[in-house]
DRENFIVEX-311043 format. One line per 2 residues: number of its first residue (from 0); for each residue x, y, z of C-alpha. Coordinates in Angstrom, 3 decimals. Layout:
BEGIN
NUM	X:Y:Z | ...
//
This chain:
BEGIN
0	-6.684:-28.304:8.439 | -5.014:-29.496:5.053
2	-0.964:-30.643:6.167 | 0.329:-28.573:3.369
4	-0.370:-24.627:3.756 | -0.448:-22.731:1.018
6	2.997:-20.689:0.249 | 3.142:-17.901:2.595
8	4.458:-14.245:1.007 | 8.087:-13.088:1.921
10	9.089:-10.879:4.258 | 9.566:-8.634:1.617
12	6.724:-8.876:-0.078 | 4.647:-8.839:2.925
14	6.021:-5.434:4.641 | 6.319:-3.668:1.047
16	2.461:-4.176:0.739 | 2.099:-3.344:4.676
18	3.663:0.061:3.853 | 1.832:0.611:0.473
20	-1.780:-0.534:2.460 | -0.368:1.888:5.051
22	-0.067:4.918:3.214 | -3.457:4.711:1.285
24	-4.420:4.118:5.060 | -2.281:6.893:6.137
26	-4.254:9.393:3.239 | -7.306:8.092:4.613
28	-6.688:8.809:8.374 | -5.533:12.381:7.098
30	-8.708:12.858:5.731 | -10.705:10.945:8.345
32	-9.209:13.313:11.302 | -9.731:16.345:9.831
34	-13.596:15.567:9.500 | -14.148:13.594:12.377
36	-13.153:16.148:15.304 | -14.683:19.290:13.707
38	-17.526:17.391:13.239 | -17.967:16.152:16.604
40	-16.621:19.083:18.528 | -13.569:18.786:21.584
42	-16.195:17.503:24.190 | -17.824:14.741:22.355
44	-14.392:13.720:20.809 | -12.713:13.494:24.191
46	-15.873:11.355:25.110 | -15.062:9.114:22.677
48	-11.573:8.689:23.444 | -12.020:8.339:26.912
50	-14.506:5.364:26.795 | -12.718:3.819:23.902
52	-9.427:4.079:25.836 | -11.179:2.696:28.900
54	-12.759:-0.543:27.644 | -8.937:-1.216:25.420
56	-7.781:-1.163:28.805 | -10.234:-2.843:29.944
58	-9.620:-6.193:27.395 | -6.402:-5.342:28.228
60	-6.659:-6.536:31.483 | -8.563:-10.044:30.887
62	-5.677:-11.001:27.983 | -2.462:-10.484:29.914
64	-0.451:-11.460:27.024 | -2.632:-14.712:25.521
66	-3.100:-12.864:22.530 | 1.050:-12.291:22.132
68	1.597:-16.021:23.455 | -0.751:-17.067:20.735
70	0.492:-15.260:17.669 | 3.752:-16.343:18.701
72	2.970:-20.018:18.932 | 1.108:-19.672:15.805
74	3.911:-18.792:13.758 | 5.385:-21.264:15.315
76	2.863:-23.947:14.324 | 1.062:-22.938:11.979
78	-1.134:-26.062:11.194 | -2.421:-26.783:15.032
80	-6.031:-26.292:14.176 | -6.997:-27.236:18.342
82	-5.057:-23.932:19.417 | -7.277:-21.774:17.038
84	-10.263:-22.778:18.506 | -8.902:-22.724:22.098
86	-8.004:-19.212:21.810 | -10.714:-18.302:19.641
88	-13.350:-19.255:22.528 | -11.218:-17.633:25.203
90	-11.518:-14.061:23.183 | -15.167:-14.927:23.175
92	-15.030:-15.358:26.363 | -13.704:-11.941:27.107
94	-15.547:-9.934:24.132 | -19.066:-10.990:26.022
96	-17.706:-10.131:29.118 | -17.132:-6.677:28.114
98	-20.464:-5.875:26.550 | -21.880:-7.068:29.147
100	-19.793:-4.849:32.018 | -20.493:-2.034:28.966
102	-24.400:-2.481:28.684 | -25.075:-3.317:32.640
104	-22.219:-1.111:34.132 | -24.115:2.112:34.187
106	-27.253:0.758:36.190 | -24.633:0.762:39.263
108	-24.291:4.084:41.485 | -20.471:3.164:40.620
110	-20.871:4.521:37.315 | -20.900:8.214:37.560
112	-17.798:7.970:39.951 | -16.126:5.581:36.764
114	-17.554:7.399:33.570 | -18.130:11.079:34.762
116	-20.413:12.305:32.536 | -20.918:9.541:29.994
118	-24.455:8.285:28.619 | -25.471:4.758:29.075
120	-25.391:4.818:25.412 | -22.235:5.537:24.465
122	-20.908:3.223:27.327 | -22.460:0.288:25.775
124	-21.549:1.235:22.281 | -17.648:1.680:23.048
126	-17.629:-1.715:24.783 | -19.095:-3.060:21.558
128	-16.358:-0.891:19.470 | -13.401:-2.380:21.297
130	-14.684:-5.941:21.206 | -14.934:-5.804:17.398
132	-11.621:-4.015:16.900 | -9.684:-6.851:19.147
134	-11.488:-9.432:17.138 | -10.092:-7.848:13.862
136	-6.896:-7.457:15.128 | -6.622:-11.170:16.349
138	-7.719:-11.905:12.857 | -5.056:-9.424:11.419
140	-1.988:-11.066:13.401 | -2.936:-14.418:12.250
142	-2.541:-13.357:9.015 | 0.766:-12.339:9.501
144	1.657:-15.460:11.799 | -0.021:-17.534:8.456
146	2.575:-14.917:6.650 | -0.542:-14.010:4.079
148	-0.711:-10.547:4.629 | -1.103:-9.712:1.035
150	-4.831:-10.512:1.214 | -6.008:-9.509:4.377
152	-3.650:-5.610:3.793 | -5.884:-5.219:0.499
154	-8.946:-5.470:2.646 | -7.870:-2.759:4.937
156	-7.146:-0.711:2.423 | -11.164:-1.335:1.206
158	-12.260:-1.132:4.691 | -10.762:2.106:5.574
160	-12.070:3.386:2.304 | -15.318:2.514:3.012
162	-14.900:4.217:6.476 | -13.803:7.617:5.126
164	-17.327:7.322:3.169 | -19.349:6.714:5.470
166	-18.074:9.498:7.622 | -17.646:12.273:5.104
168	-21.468:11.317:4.034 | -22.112:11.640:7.609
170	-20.293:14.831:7.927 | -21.908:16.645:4.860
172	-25.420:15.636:5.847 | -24.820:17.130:8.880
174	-25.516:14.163:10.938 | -22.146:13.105:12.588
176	-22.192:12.900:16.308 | -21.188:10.845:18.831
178	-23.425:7.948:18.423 | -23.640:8.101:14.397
180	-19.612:7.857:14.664 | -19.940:4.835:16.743
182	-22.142:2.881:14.032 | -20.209:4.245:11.618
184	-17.241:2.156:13.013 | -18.995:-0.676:14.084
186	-19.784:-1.077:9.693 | -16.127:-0.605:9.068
188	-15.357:-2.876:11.548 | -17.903:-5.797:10.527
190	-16.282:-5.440:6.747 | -12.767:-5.541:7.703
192	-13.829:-8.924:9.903 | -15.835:-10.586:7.189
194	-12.897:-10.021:4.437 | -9.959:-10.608:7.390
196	-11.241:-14.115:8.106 | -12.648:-14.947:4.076
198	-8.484:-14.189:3.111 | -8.006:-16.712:5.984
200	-9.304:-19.438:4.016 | -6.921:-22.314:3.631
202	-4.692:-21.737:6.200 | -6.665:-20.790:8.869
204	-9.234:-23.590:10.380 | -13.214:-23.261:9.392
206	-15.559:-21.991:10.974 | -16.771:-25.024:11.701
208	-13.216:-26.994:13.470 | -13.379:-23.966:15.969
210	-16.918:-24.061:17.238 | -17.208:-27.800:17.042
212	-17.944:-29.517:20.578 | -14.884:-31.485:21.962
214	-12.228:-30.083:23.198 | -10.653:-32.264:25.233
216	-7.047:-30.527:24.353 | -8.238:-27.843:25.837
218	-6.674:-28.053:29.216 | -3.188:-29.130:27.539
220	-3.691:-25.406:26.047 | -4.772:-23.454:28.672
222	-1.962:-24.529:30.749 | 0.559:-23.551:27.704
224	-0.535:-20.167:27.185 | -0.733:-19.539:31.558
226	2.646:-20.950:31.158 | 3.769:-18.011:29.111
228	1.198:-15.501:30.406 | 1.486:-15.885:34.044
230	4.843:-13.475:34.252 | 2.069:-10.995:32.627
232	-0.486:-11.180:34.953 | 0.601:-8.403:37.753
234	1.531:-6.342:34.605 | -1.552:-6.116:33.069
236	-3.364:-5.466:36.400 | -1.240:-2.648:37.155
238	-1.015:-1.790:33.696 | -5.210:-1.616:33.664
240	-5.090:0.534:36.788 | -2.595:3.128:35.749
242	-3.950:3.513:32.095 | -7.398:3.963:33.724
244	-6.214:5.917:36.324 | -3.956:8.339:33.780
246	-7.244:9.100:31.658 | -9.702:9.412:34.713
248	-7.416:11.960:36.575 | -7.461:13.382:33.082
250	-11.291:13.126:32.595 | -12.170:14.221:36.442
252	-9.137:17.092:36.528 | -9.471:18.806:32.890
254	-12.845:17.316:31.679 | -14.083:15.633:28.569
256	-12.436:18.885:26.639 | -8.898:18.236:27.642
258	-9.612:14.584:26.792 | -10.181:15.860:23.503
260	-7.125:17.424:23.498 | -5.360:14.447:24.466
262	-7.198:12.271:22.203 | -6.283:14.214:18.710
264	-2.638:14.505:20.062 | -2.353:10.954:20.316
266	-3.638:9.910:17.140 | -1.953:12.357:15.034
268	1.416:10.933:16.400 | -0.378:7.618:15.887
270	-0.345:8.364:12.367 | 3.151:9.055:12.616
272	3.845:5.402:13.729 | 1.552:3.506:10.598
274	4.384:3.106:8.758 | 6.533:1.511:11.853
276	3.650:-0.549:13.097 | 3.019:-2.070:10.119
278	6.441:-4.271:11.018 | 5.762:-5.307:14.236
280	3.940:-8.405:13.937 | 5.871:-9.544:10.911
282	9.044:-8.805:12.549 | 8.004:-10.569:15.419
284	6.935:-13.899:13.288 | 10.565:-14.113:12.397
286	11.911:-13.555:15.744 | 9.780:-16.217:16.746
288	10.522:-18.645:14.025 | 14.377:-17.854:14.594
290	13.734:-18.642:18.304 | 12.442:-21.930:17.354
292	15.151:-22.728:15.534 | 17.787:-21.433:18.608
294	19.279:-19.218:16.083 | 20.372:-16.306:17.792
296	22.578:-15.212:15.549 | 19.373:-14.685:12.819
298	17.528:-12.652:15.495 | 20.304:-10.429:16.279
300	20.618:-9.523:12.197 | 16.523:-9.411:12.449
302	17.432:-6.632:14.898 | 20.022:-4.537:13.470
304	18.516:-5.104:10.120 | 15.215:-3.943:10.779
306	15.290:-1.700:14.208 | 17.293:1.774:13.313
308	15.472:1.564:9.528 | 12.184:1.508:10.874
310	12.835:3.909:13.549 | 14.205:6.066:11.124
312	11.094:6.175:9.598 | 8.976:6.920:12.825
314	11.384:9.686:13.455 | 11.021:11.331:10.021
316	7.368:11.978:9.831 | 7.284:12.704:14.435
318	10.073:15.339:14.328 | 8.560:16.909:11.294
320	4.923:16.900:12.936 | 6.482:18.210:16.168
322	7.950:21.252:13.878 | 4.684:21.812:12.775
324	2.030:20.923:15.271 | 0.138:24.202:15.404
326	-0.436:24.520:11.875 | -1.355:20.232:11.897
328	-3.565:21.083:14.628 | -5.577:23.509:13.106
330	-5.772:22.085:10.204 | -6.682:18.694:11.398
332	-9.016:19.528:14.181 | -10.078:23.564:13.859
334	-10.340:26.479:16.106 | -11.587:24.592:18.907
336	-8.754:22.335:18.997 | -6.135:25.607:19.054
338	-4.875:25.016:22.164 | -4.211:21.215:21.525
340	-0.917:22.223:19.904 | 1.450:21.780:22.948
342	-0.003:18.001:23.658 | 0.204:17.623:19.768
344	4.287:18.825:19.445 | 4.625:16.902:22.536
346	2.933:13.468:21.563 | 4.622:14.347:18.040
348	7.788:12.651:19.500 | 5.975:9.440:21.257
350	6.122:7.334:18.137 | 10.120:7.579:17.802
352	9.834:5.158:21.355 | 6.854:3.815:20.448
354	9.084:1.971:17.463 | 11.752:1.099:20.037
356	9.113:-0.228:22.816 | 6.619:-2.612:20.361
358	9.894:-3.976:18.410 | 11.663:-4.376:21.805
360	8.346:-5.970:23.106 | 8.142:-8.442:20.232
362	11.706:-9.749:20.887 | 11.114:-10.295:24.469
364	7.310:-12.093:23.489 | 9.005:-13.783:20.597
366	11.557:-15.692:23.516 | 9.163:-16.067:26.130
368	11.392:-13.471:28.351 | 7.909:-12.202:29.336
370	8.826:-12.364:33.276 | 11.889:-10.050:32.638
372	9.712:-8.107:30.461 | 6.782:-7.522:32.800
374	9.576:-6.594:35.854 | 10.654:-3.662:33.500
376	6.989:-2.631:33.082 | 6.037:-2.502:36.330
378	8.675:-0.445:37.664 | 8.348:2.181:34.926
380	4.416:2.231:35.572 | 4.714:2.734:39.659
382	6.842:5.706:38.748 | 4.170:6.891:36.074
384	1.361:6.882:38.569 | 2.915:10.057:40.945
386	3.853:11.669:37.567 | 0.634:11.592:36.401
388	-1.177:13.378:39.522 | 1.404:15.743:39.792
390	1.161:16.517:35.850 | -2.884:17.198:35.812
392	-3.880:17.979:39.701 | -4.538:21.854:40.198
394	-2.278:24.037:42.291 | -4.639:24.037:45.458
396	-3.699:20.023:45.251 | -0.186:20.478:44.676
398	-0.227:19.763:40.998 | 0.351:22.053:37.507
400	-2.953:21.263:35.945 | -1.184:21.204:32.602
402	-3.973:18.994:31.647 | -3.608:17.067:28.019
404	-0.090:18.768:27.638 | 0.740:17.484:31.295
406	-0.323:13.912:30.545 | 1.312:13.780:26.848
408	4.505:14.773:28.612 | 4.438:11.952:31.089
410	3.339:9.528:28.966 | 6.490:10.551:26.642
412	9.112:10.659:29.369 | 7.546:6.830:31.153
414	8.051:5.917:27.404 | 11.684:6.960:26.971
416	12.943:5.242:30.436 | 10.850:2.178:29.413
418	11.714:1.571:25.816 | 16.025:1.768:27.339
420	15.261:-0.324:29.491 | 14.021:-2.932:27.011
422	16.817:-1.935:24.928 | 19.306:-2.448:27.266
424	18.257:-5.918:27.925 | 17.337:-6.472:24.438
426	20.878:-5.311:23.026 | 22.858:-7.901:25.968
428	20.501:-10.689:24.536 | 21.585:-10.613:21.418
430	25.096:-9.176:22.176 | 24.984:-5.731:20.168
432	26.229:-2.460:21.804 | 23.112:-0.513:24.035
434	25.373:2.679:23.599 | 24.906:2.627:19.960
436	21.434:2.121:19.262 | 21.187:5.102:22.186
438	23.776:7.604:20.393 | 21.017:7.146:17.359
440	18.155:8.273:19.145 | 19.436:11.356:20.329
442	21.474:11.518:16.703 | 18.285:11.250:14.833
444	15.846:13.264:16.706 | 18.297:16.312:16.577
446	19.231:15.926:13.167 | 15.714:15.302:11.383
448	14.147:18.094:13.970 | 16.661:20.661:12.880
450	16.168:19.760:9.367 | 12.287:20.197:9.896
452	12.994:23.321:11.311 | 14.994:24.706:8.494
454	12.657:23.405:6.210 | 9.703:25.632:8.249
456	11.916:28.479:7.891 | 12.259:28.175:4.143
458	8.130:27.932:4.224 | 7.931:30.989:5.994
460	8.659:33.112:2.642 | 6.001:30.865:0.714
462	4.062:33.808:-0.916 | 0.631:34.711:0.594
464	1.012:33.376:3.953 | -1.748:30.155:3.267
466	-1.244:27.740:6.161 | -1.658:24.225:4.230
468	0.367:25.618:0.993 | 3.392:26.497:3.573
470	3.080:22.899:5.321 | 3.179:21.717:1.877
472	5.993:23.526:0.977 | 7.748:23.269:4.099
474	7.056:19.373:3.793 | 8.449:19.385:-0.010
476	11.597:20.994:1.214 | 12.160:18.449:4.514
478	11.289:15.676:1.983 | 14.117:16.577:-0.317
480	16.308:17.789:2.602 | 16.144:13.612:4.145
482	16.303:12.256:0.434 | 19.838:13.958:0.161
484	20.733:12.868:3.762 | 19.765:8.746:3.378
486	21.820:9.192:-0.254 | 24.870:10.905:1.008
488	24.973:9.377:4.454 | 23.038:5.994:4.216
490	24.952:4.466:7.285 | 23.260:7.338:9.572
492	19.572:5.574:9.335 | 20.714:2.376:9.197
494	21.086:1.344:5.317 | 23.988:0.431:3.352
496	24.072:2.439:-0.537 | 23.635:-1.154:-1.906
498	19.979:-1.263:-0.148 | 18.804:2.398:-1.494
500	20.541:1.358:-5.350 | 18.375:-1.488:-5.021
502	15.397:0.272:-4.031 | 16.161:2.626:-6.964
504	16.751:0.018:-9.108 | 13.082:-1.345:-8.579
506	11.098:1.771:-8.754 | 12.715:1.930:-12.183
508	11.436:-1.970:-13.365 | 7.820:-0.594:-11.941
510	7.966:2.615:-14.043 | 9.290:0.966:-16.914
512	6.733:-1.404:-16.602 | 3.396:0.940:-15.874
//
């Protein structure tokens, strides 16, 4: 690997084309999600989200935080070709591990007790699925810890193009189900690979420095990332056992409907965190770097830069989905997701934490504070794992049987007491005040829901009663309502009127310019 890298992209630069790859991607999820579950119905949707969510997990439990020790280290130094190929044959390792527990899994009499209901078929396939998407997103954080995330954001962008077209042909042709879908992805996810690692080029090591024989560093590595795993490894078995066991009770209480359910409620509010997520890693890179450097005084301007903006953002588009959720629902999913709109509103609100949890999460990974971390994650999971029974059982087993609304709400409230508690401990690291980043949580979340509200009652007088033209309109009106907000009060989501002239100032250059 060549001593000098290339120049790596600002921060700027590098989250401004995040957000702008991010809300083609955004448009193209829109799209995506309201073909995908009409096209494959509640049951086989729920199917799909139950064994994708399974074998995540499953990874999940095999990388107990190598993947965070290495893009951490990575940023750190960025030219130690040996580490790449260490941790690029340990993710082997574990991708051929879980095809094979996919593919051989279902000859077992265990299997119907594990996958109620599933086909070998689509068992295999989603192991497959998972494996591919953790090998992009490896690929995708080492962008970001190269800090070239121009590049490799333009080939999402062509990737989840080529996605929605392969779906919508499916669609139209009348040939999308469950196992079509799965190939379909298993494309996308090949292309977005193949142009991940070619944008790699030059800063990341060949192909041929990681699968050369040697290795004789290899122990000297393993014992690094254990090092700052280790504190991770009761947390991610716990973790894998309460995330399987929250979608089985789910799966075995309400059946592969419910899951369905569950599985369009969670990724509309993951659309509501694209935006948000798009920071993470980046953010992370320079917590990490400042680390390095002992600078705590960088980090803790990282934070209170960066943290109420961005969850000022999650919370603009959650609370206004929450507002809306029956009309998203339909509209999105059809009549046979109607009674998805309570887990929708519900799950509408899980991004706002989500923001606070993986930004928390990447200062704690960033330090190495992952023992401290772990604790908190523990604790809030035990407590999760009565929650969730009592949530989904039936009332002959002393339970609600809310079903997807049940589980949305726990996973929701386990959220909120988790992502304070990394707060609070985040906050006395880098000496800011807990109380005020909690005052704007509760600030935010009233003020943008109340202004979504208003801005659904305005909608309700849109003439001839269309559903999409009044979400439009209602959206229109909550659009404005927040513009006038962030220019009269700027301070109350975290900006200064210096940051949004400046912003003003450049979308003027770029019209001037077009």
């Amino acid at each position: 690997m060549p001593a000098d890298l290339p120049l790596n992209d600002s921060l700027r630069k590098r989250y401004a084309f995040k957000v702008g790859t991010n809300g083609v991607g955004a448009a193209v999820s829109l799209l995506t999600q309201a073909i995908v579950p009409r096209g494959l119905g509640p049951a086989a949707f729920g199917d799909f989200n139950y064994l994708t969510s399974f074998f995540t997990q499953f990874i999940g439990f095999w990388d107990p935080g190598m993947s965070q020790a290495f893009l951490t280290k990575l940023a750190q130094r960025p030219q130690d070709a040996g580490m790449v190929a260490f941790f690029w044959r340990f993710a082997v390792l574990i991708g051929l591990a879980t095809v094979a527990f996919g593919v051989l899994g279902p000859a077992f009499p265990w299997a119907r007790l594990l996958w109620p209901g599933q086909r070998a078929m689509a068992i295999a396939l989603a192991a497959g699925l998972v494996c591919l998407t953790w090998a992009a997103q490896i690929l995708g954080n080492m962008a970001d810890a190269y800090g070239v995330t121009v590049r490799t954001e333009m080939v999402k962008m062509l990737q989840k193009l080529a996605g929605l077209a392969l779906v919508a042909a499916l669609f139209w042709g009348g040939r999308l189900d469950l196992t079509n879908y799965f190939l379909c992805l298993y494309a996308a996810s090949v292309l977005l690979i193949a142009g991940t690692w070619h944008s790699l080029r030059g800063h990341a090591p060949a192909p041929a420095q990681v699968w050369s024989p040697g290795g004789e560093a290899g122990p000297r590595y393993l014992h690094e990332f254990l090092d700052y795993a280790r504190p991770l490894l009761a947390y991610s078995i716990i973790g894998f056992l309460v995330n399987i066991v929250d979608r089985w009770l789910l799966q075995v209480f309400g059946g592969s409907q419910q899951q369905g359910f569950f599985g369009l409620a969670y990724q509309i509010g993951a659309f509501c965190f694209l935006f948000v997520g798009a920071m993470t890693p980046l953010l992370m890179r320079e917590f990490a770097i400042a680390h390095g450097r002992a600078d705590r005084e960088e980090m803790a301007r990282l934070f209170r830069r960066n943290v109420p903006v961005l969850v000022c953002v999650a919370a603009a588009f959650s609370c206004f989905v929450a507002v809306q959720a029956d009309r998203i629902t339909a509209i999105m999913g059809g009549s046979g997701f109607s009674a998805a709109g309570p887990a929708v509103l519900i799950m509408a609100y899980y991004p706002v934490y989500q923001a606070y949890g993986q930004l928390g999460a990447a200062l704690f990974y960033a330090t190495g504070q992952t023992r401290q971390y772990s604790r908190i994650g523990i604790a809030v999971m035990f407590l999760g794992l009565p929650a969730t029974y009592f949530m989904l059982a039936p009332a002959h087993l002393h339970g609600l049987g809310w079903g997807a609304s049940g589980l949305a709400l726990k996973t929701l409230l386990l959220q909120f007491v988790s992502v304070n508690a990394l707060l609070y401990f985040n906050t006395k690291y880098l000496k800011l005040s807990f109380w005020t980043y909690l005052f704007q949580q509760v600030a935010v979340l009233v003020g943008f829901t109340l202004l979504a509200v208003g801005a659904r009652t305005c909608a309700c007088a849109f003439p001839g009663g269309n559903a999409l033209a009044e979400l439009l309109y209602a959206g229109l009106t909550y659009s404005a309502a927040l513009g006038a907000l962030v220019w009269l009060f700027p301070q109350a989501v975290g900006l200064a009127r210096a940051d949004i002239e400046v912003l003003l100032a450049g979308i003027g250059r770029f019209a001037s310019s077009r």
